[in-house]
C-alpha positions in Angstrom: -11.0 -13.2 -14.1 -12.1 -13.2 -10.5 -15.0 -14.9 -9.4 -16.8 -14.6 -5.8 -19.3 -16.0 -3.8 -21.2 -14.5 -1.2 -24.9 -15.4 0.5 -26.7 -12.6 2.6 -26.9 -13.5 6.1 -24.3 -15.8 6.4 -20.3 -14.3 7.5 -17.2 -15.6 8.4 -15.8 -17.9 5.3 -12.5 -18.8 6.6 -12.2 -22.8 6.0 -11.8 -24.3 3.0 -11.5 -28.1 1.9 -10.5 -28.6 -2.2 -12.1 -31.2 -3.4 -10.4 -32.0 -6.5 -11.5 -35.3 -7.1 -15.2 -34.4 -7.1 -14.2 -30.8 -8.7 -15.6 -29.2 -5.2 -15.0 -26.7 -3.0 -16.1 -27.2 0.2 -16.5 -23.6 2.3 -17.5 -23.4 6.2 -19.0 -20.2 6.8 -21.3 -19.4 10.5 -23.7 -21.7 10.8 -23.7 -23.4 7.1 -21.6 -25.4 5.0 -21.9 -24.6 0.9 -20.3 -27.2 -1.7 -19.5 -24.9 -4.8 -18.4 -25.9 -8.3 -14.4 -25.8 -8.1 -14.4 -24.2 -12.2 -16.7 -21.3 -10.8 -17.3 -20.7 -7.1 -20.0 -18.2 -7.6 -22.2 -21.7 -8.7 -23.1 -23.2 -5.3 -24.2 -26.7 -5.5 -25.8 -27.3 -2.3 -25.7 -25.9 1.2 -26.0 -27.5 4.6 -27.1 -25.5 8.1 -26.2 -26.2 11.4 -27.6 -23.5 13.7 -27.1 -23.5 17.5 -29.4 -24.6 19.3 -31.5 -22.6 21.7 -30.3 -23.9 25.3 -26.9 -23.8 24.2 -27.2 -20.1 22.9 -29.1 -19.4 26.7 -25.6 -21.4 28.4 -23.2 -18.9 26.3 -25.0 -15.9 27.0 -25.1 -16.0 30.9 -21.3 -16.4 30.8 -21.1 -13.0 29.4 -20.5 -13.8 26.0 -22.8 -11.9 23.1 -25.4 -13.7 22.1 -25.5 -12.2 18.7 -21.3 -13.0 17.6 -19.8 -14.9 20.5 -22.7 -17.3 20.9 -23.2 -18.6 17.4 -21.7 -21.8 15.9 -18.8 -21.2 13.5 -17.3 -23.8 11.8 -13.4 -24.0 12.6 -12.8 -27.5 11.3 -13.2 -29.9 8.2 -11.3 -32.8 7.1 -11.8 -35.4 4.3 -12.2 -39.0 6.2 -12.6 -40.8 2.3 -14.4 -40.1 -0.9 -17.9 -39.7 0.9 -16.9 -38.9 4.4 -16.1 -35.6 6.3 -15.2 -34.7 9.6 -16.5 -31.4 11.3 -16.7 -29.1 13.8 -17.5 -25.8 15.1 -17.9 -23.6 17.9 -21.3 -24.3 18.9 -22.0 -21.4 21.6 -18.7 -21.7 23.6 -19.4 -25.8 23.4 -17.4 -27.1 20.9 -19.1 -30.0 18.9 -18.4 -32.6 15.6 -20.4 -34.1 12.9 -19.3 -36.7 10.1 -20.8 -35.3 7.1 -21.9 -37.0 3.4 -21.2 -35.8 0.6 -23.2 -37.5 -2.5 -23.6 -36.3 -6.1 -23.0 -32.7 -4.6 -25.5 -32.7 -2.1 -24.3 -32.2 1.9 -26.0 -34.1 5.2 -24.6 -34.4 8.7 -25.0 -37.9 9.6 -25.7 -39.1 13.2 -25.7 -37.5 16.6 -23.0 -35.0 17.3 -19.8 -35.5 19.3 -17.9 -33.7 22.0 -15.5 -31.3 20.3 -13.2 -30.7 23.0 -9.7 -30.6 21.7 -10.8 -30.9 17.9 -12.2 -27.5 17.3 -11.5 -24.0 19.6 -13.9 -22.8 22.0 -13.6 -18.9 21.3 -15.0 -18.2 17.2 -11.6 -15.7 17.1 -8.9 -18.1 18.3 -6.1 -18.7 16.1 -6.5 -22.5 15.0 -4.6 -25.4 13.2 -5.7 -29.0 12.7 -5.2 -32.5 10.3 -6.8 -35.5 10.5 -4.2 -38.5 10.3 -5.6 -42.0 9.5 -8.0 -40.7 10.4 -7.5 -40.1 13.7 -7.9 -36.5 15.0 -4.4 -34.9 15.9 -3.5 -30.9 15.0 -1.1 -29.0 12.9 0.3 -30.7 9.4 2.2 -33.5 8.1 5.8 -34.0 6.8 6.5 -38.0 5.7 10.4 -38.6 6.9 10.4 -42.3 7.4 10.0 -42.4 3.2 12.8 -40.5 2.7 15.2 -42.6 4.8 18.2 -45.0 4.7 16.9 -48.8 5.2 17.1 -49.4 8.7 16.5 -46.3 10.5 12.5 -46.3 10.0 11.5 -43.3 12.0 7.9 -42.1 12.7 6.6 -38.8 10.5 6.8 -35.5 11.8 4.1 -32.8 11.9 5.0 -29.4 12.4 3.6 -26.0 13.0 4.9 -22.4 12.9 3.0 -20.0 15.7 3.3 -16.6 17.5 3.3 -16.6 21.6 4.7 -14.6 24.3 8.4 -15.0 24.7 9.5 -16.5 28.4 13.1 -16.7 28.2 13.6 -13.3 27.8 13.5 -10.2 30.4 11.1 -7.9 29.5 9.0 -5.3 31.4 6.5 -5.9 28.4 5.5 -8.8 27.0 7.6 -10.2 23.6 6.1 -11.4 20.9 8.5 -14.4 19.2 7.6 -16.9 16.3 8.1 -20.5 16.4 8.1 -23.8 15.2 6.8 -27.0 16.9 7.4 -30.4 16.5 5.3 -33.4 17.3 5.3 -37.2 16.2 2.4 -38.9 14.1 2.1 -41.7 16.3 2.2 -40.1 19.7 -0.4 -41.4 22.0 0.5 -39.7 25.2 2.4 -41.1 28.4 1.0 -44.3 30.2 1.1 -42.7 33.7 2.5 -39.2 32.9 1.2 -37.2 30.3 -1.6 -39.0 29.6 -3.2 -37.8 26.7 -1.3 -34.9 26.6 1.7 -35.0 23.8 4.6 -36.5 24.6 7.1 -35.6 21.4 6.0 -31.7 21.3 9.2 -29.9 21.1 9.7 -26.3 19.6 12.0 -23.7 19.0 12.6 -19.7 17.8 12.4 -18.7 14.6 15.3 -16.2 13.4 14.7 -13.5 11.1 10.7 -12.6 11.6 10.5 -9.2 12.0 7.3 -6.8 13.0 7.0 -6.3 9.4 5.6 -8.7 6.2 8.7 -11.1 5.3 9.2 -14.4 3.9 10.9 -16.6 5.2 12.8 -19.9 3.7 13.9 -22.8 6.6 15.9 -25.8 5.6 14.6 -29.0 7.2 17.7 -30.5 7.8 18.4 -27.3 10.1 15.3 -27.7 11.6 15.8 -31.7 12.1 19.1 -30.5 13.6 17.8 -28.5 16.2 15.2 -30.5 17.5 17.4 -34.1 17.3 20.5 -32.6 18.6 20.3 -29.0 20.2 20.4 -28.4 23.5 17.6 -27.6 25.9 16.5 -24.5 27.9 15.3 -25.1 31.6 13.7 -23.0 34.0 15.3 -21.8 37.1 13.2 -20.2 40.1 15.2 -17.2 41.3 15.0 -15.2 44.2 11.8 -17.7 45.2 9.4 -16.0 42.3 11.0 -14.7 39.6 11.3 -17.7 37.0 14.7 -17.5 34.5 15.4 -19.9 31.4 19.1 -21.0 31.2 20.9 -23.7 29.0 20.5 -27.2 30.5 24.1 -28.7 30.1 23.4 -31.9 31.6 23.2 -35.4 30.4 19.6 -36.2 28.9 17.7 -39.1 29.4 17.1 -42.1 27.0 15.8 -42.3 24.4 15.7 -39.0 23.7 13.1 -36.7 24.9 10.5 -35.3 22.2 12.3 -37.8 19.8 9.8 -40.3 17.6 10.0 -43.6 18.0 13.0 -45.2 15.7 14.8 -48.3 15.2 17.1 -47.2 18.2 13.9 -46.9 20.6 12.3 -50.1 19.2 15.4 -52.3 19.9 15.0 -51.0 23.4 11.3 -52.3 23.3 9.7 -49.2 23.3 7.8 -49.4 20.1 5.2 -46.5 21.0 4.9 -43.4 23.5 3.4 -45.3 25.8 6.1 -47.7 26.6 8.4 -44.3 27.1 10.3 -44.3 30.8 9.1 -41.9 33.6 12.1 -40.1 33.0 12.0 -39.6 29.6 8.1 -38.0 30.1 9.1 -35.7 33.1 12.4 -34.5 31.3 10.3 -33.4 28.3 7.0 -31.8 30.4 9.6 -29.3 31.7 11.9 -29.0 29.0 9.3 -28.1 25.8 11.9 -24.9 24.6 15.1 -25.8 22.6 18.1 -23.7 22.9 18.9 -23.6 19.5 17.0 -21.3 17.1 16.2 -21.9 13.8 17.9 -19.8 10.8 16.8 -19.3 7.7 18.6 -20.2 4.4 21.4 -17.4 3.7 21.0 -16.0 6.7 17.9 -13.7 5.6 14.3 -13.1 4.1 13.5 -14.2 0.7 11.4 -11.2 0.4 10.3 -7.9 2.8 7.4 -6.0 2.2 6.0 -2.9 3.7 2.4 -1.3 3.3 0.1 -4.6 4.3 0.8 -7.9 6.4 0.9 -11.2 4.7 -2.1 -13.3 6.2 -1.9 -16.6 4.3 0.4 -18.1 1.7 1.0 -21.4 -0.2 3.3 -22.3 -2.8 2.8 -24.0 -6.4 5.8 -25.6 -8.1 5.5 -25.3 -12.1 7.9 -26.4 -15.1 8.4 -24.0 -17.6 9.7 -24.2 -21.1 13.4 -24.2 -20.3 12.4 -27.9 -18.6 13.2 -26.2 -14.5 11.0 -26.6 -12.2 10.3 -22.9 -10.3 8.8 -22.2 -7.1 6.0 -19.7 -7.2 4.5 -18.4 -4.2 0.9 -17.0 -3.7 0.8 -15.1 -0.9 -2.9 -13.1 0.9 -2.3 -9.3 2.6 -4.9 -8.0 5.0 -6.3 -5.7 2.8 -7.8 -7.9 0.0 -4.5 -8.5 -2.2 -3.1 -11.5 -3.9 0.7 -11.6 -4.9 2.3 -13.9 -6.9 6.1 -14.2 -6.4 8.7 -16.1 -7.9 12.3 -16.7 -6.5 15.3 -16.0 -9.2 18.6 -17.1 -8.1 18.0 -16.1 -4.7 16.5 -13.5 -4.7 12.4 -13.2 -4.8 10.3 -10.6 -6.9 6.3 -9.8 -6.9 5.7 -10.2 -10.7 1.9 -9.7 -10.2 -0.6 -8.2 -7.6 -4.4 -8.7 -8.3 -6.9 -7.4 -5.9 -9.3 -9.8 -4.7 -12.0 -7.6 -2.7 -12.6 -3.8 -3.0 -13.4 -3.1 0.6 -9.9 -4.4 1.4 -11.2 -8.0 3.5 -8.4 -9.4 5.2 -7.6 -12.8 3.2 -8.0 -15.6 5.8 -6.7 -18.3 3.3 -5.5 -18.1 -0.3 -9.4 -17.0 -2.1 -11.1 -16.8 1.1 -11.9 -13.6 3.0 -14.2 -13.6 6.6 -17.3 -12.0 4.3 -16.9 -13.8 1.0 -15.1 -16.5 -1.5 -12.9 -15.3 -4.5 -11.4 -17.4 -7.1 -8.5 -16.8 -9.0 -6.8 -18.2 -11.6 -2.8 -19.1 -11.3 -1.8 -17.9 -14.4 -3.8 -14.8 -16.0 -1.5 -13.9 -19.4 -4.1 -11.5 -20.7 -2.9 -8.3 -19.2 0.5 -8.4 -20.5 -0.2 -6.9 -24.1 3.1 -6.9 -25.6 6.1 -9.5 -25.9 8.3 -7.4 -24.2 5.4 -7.6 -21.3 5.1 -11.1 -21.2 9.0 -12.5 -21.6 10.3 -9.7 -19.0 7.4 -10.7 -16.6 9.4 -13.9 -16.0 5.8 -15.1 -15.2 6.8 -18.8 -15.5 2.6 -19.3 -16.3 3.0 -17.6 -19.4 5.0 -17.6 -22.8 4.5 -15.4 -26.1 2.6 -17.0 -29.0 4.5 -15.9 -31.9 2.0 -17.4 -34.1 -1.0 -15.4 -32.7 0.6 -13.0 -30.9 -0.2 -12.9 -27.6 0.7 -14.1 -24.4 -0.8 -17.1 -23.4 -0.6 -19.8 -20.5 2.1 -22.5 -21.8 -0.7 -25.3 -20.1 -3.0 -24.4 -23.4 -0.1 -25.0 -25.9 0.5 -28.7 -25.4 1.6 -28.9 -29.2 3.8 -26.4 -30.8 6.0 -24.9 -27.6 8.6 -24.1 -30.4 6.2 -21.6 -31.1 6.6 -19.6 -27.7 9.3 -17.3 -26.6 9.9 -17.5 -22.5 13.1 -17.2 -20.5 12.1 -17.2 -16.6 16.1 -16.8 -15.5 17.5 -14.0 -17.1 14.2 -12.5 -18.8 15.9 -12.1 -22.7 13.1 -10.2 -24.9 15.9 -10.0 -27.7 13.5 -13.0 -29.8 10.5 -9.6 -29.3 10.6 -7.3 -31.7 9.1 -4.0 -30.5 6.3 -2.8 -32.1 4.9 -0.1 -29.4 4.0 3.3 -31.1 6.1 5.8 -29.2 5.3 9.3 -29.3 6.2 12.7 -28.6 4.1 14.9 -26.1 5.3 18.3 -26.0 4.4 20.3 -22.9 4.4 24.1 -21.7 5.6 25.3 -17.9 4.9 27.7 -16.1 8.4 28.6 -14.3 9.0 28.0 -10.4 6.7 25.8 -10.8 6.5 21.8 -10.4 6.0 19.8 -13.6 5.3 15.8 -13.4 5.9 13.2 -15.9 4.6 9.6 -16.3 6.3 6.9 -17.0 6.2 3.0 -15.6 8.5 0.6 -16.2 7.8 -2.9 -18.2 7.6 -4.9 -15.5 7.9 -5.2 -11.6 11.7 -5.9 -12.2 12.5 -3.1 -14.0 13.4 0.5 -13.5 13.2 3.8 -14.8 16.2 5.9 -16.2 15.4 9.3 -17.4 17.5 11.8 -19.7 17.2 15.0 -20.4 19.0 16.1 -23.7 20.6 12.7 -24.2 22.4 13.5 -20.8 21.6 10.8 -17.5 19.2 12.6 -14.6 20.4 11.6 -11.3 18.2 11.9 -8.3 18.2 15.0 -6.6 15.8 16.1 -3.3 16.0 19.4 -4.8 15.1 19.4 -8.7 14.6 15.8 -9.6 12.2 13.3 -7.7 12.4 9.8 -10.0 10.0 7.0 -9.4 8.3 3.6 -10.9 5.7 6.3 -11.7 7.8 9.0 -13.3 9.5 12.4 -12.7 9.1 15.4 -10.8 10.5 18.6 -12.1 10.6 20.5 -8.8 11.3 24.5 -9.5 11.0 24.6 -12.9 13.1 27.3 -15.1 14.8 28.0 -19.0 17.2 25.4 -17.8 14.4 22.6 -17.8 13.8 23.3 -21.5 14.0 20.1 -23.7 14.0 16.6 -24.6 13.0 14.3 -21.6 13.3 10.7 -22.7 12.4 7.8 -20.2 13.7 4.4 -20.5 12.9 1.2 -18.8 16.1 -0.6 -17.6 16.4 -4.5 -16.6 19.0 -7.1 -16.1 19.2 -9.1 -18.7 22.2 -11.6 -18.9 24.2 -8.9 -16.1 23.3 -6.2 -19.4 21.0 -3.5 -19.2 18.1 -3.5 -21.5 16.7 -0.5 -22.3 13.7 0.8 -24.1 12.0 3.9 -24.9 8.7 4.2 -23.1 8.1 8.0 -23.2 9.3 11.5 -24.9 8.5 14.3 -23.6 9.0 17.9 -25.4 9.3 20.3 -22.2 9.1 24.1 -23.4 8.4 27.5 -21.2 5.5 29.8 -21.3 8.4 32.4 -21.1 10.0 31.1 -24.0 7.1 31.3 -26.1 6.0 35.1 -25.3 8.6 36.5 -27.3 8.3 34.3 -30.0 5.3 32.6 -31.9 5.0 29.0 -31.7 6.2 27.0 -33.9 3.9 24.4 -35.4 5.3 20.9 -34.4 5.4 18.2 -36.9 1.9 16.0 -37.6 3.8 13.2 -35.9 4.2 15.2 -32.7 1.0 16.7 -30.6 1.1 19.2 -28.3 -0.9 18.7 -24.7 -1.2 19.9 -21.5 0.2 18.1 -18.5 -3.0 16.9 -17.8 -3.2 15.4 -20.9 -0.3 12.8 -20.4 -2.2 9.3 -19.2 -4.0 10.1 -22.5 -1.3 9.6 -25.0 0.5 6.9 -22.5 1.4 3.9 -24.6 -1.7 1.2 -24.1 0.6 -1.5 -22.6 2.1 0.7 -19.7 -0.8 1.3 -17.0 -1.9 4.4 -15.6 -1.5 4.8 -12.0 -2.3 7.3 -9.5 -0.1 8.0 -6.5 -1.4 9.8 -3.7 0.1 13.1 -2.7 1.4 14.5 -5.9 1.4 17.8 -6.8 -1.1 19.1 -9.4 0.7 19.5 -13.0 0.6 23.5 -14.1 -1.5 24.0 -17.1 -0.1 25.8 -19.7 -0.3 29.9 -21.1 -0.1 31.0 -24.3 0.6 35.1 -25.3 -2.6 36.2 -25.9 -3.4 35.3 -22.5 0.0 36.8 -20.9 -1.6 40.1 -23.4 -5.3 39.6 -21.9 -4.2 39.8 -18.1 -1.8 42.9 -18.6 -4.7 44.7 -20.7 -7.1 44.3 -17.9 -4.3 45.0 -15.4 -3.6 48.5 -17.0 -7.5 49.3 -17.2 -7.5 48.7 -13.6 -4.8 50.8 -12.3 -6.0 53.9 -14.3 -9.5 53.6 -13.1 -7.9 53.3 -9.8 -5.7 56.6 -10.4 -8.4 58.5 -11.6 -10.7 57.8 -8.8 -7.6 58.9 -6.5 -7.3 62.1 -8.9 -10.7 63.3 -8.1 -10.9 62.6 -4.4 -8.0 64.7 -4.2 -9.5 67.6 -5.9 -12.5 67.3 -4.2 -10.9 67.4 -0.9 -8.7 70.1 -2.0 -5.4 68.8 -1.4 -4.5 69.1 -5.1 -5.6 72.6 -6.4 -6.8 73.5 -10.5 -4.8 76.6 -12.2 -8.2 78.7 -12.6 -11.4 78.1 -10.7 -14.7 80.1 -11.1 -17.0 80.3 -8.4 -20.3 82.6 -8.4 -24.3 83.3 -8.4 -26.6 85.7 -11.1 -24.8 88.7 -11.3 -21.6 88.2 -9.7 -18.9 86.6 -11.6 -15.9 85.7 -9.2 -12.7 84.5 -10.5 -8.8 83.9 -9.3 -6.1 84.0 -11.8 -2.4 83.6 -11.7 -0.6 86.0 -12.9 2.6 85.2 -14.7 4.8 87.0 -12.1 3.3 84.6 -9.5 0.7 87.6 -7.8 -2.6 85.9 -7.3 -5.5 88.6 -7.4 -8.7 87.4 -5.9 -11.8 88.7 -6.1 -13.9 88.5 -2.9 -17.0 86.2 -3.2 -20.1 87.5 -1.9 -20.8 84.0 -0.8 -18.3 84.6 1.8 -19.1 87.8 3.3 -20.7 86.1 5.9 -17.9 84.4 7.4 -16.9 86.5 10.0 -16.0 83.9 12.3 -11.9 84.0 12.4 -9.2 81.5 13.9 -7.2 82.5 16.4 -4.6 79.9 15.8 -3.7 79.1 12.4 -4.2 75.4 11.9 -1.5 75.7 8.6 1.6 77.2 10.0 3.6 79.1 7.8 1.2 81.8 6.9 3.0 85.4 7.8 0.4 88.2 8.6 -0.9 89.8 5.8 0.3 87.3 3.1 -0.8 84.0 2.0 1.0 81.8 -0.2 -0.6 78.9 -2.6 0.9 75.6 -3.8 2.4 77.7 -6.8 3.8 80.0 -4.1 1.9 82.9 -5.1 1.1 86.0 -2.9 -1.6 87.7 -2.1 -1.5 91.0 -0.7 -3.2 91.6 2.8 -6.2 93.4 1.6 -7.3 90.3 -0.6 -9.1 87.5 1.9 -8.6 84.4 -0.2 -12.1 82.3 -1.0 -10.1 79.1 -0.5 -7.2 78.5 1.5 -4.4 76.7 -0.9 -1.8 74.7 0.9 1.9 74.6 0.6 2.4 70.9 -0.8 6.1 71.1 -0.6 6.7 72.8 2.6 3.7 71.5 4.5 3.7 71.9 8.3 1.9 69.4 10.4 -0.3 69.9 14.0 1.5 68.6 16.8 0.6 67.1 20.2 0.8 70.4 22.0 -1.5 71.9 19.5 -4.5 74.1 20.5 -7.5 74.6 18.6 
């Protein structure tokens, strides 16, 4: 459902002028203009170019800018002038410039010679920048009509205001604090006569409480805001110590009228019925004294909604009726990495019921469907992905309803005729009108023990939780054994104890009762509890799969996820296998002591009962006789050893009597062929040894 519009060559999409009454959309990109078809933006209609030109690309370039980014023309502005006529402006190599511009039948032309941009359009392409055109003369920020809204009699001039970061001065820092604001400035505000001449003569502006280093939203009430700037008090700066410059209360009278106040019956019957009739004194006060004392708060005294990950870049708000006849606030907000959120607020408190990702290569979102490199479009309300009633009535999408009739969810704006039809409760979420036709299903899973196990399971919606139970008995969170997310469980350390029914449930609010419902069983049995007994075969309702197996049985209306960092899911063993590896595992260990055997025997450190050594004609032997005498019969192999040791290497050895590992003797007139070893009373060659 997202469309997106892109043209090679050309970057930087971040203006945008709707067009609703001519079903365009009108997108500024570097150096062109497109007009695309509101229904699908990936249809341009025409296109418009307005390159720098060459002399002014030469200018920006020997002031050290790039010739190739910095000294391009970008297009920062566009306004709507009336049906046919626009206003805009860009860049234009460091030398900001305007153009009206024609619209007809689709088709774009800049009309006329340019004008001088100064003050309408930035000089640097990456400065943060706010303008509105105002009847239709060129002033910045936008517009909020007051003098509608008030009492007969006290006419007072509208109001535009702007919120904006800057470096903090009434603070001591050794670094430099970044605050938010808000400003305030008049419609009608033409500057001073002789002070402040065109230069803003109304621009007050205050700090923002509650904006943290971190992606919140915010809710300001106007009359707080109308309070602070009409009757707060004013900071003032005080030079101390000749250089260092401090910002105290100013508890002094003002001057009238009031300075940064629009004009109003009060100023009128003092015949000042525009800025420039304003005293000397009311200019001067205001030139020094821009910063109001007062912050602003917002509503209850916090954020409407805090979130961590990615930084809100743009937002805008749609107000929508659902079938309960209330009208709901419904905020669209763009992160810096390509996301849209939709959020709603539900008696006070403000949930993401959908996030839809508008660019894979996670583009910053400079306004709601434009990103820097290309345009996405979005619709408000997308009811397809929620499958089930249960899905689409705990949603609290106030977009969509269920169509009991054709059973699905659909946006309520396509059923202008039977709405009896459609089951929706935005406040409290009731799915009791659903009836639950999921297919739930068993998965029965084997362990390895001291191992960790993971199970899936996601919750309905964005305001519901998970509650798991094992054996009909409530799992509480525990560092040590049981990790419970959005996602699922993780088993950590797994033994016979973890043996059974795991049942996940999805838990939300509904009317201050929990609703739960089933969303998965699982079966958990041990690869040790299954070696010394067969498997039993489960029922044909129930299937047996590995851990890896688990997205694949997952219910078609929960969505699979994948979290990073989780540990890999054992697979399961069965006996034969358990058999296999100890098979192979004794096969080993004998080869092993047989090899060990022979090198022994070889060596001689482990002697045979008879051995027979000898050539033709001589037959040699040693036998042990059952007293323990061993008679040997000289070898004639070894009559030519003659060399003798004069230092017995084997202690232990008396002269004239030798003694084997069976402690035999042999008597002095026998020379042994082989020298056997006592094994149990071996002696060992020391350090002051001498061979």
């Amino acid at each position: 459902h997202i469309k997106t519009f892109k043209e090679k060559g050309f970057y930087n999409y971040s203006v945008m002028l709707l067009r609703e009454d001519i079903d365009t959309l009108l997108v500024c990109a570097r150096e062109a203009i497109y007009a695309l078809n509101m229904d699908d933006v990936s249809n341009k209609i025409s296109k418009v170019s307005w390159p720098v030109l060459e002399n002014k690309q030469l200018e920006c370039t020997n002031k050290g800018k790039s010739k190739d980014i910095e000294c391009r023309n970008y297009i920062r502005t566009l306004h709507r002038i009336n049906d046919s006529m626009m206003y805009v402006c860009g860049t234009n190599a460091f030398s900001p410039t305007c153009h009206y511009m024609d619209i007809n039948n689709g088709q774009l032309q800049l009309l006329g010679p340019p004008e001088e941009g100064k003050g309408k359009c930035p000089f640097d392409p990456f400065q943060k920048y706010s303008s509105v055109m105002v009847e239709p003369k060129f002033i910045y920020m936008d517009l909020v009509e007051e003098s509608h809204n008030n009492p007969e009699g006290e006419e007072e001039d509208d109001k535009i205001y702007l919120f904006f970061s800057e470096t903090a001065v009434e603070y001591d820092f050794y670094d430099k604090l970044l605050v938010s604001r808000i400003a305030r400035v008049c419609k009608g505000d033409l500057g001073g006569l002789r002070i402040l001449q065109k230069k803003w003569t109304t621009f007050l502006k205050a700090s923002l409480v509650g904006v943290l280093d971190i992606s919140i939203v915010c809710a300001y009430s106007m009359r707080k805001i109308h309070e602070v700037f009409s009757q707060g008090k004013y900071k003032e700066p005080v030079t101390v110590d000749s250089s260092h410059v401090k910002w105290i209360v100013y508890n002094q009278d003002v001057p009238v009228p009031r300075p940064g106040a629009c004009i109003n019956n009060q100023a009128r019957n003092m015949k000042i019925n525009r800025t420039l009739d304003l005293p000397d004194k009311t200019l001067q006060f205001v030139r020094d004294h821009p910063l109001m004392d007062d912050p602003v708060t917002p509503i209850d005294g916090k954020p409407k909604l805090i979130k961590t990950g990615s930084r809100f870049t743009s937002i805008v708000v749609d107000r929508i009726k659902a079938l309960d006849n209330q009208l709901y606030d419904v905020m669209f907000i763009g992160t810096d990495n390509g996301y849209l959120q939709k959020a709603i607020n539900l008696e006070n408190k403000m949930f993401i019921i959908e996030e839809a990702q508008l660019f894979k290569n996670e583009e910053s979102i400079l306004s709601l469907r434009i990103s820097s490199k290309k345009v996405a479009q979005s619709t408000l309300s997308d009811c397809r992905h929620y499958e089930t009633c249960y899905d689409c009535v705990l949603a609290r999408d106030p977009y969509c309803a269920w169509s009991k009739e054709s059973s699905r969810c659909t946006s309520i704006s396509d059923m202008t005729n039977n709405k009896t039809d459609l089951i929706q409760n935005v406040k409290t979420g009731d799915a009791s009108s659903c009836k639950d036709t999921r297919n739930i299903r068993e998965v029965t899973l084997l362990f390895v023990p001291s191992t960790t196990v993971h199970l899936e399971c996601s919750p309905l919606s964005n305001l519901a939780t998970v509650h798991w139970t094992l054996n009909n008995s409530s799992i509480q969170p525990n560092e040590t054994k049981y990790i419970i997310y959005n996602g699922g469980i993780f088993i950590l350390n797994t033994s016979m104890e973890d043996i059974g029914r795991y049942v996940c449930y999805s838990v939300e609010k509904v009317r201050e009762t929990p609703l739960k419902q089933v969303m998965m069983v699982y079966i958990l049995q041990s690869t040790q509890q299954n070696m010394d007994k067969p498997i039993k075969p489960l029922p044909p309702e129930v299937e047996t799969q590995s851990p890896s197996a688990v997205t694949e049985v997952t219910p078609r209306n929960i969505p699979n996820h994948s979290y990073p960092g989780q540990p890999k899911i054992p697979m399961p063993q069965t006996t034969n296998n358990i058999v296999l590896i100890l098979e192979v595992a004794v096969v080993v260990l004998s080869c092993l002591l047989a090899s060990l055997l022979t090198y022994n025997i070889c060596k001689g450190h482990i002697t045979v009962c008879c051995v027979n050594v000898g050539k033709k004609g001589n037959h040699n032997s040693q036998r042990i006789q059952p007293d323990g005498i061993c008679d040997v019969v000289q070898q004639d192999i070894l009559h030519n050893k003659t060399a003798k040791e004069t230092i017995p290497l084997v202690s232990g050895f008396a002269k004239g009597e030798h003694v084997n590992n069976n402690k035999g003797h042999c008597s002095d007139s026998q020379k042994p062929s082989i020298i056997f070893p006592t094994l149990d009373d071996l002696k060992y060659i020391d350090d002051e040894s001498e061979i």
